[in-house]
C-alpha positions as CSV (number, residue, x, y, z in Angstrom):
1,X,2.7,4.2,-25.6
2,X,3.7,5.9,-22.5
3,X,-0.1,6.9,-21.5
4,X,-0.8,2.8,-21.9
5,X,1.7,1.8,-19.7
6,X,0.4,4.2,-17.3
7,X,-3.0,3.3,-17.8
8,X,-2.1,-0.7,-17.1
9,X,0.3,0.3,-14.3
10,X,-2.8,2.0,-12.4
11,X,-5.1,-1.1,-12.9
12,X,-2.3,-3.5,-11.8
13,X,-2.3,-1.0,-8.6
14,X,-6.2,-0.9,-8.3
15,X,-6.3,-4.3,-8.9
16,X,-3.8,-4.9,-5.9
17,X,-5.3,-2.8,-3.6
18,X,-8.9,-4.8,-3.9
19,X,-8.7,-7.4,-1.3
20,X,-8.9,-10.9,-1.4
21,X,-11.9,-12.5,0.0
22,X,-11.8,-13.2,3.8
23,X,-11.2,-16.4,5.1
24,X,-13.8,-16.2,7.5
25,X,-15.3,-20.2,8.0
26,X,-14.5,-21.8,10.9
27,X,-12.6,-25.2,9.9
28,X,-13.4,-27.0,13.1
29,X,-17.1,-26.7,12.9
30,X,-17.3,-26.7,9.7
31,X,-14.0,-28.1,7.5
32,X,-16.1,-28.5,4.1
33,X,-17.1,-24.7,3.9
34,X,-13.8,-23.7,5.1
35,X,-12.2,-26.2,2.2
36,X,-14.5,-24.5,-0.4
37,X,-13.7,-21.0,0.9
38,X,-9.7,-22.0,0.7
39,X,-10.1,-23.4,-3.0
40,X,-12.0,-20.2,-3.7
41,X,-9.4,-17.8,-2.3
42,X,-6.9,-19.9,-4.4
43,X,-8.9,-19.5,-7.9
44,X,-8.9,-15.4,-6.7
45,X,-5.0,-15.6,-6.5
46,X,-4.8,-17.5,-9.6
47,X,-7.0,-14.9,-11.4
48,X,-5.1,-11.9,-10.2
49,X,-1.8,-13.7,-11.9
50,X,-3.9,-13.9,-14.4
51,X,-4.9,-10.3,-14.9
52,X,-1.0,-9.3,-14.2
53,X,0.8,-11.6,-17.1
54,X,-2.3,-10.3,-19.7
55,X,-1.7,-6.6,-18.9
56,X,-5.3,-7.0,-17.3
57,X,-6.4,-7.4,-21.4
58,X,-8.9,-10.1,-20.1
59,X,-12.3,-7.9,-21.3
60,X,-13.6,-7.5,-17.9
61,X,-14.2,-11.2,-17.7
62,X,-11.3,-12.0,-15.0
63,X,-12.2,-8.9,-13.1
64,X,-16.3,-10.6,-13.1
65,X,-15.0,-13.8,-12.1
66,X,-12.9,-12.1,-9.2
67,X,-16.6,-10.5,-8.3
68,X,-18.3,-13.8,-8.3
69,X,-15.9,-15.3,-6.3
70,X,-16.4,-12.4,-3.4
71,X,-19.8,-13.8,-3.8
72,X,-19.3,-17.0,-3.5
73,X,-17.1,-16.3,0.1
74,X,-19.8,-14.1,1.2
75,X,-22.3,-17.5,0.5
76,X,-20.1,-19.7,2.3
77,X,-20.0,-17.4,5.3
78,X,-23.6,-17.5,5.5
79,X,-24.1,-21.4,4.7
80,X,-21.6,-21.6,8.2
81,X,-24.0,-19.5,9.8
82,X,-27.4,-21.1,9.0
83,X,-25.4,-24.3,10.1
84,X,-24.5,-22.5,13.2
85,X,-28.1,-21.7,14.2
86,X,-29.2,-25.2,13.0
87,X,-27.1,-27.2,16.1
């Protein structure tokens, strides 16, 4: 019992100390990429919440999505760019 709570208490710390995806999209040249990054950075938030109320029990599957989502900031960041170099 004790070695769990340990265990969980180390992931919730892990978990914590994994950073949220930067906000990194210009909302005055580009407001729709910066509204998709903001949504995105909200499902993160929402997924950590997640992880914490289900003693991160979630099969790996909230920590993929949290993974995914990185990827999806990283897209958006680039999508800015190409725009960027396109005007």
């Amino acid at each position: 019992m004790i070695k769990t709570r340990l265990l969980v208490t180390l992931l919730a710390l892990a978990a914590f100390a994994v950073a949220q995806p930067k906000k990194n999209v210009s909302a005055a040249r580009h407001p729709n990429l910066a509204a998709a990054q903001r949504l995105s950075a909200q499902a993160f938030e929402k997924i950590k919440e997640a992880q914490t109320a289900n003693e991160f029990d979630l099969g790996g599957h909230a920590q993929k999505a949290k993974d995914l989502l990185d990827q999806v900031n990283k897209e958006l960041k680039l999508a800015a760019e190409t725009a960027n170099k396109n005007k």
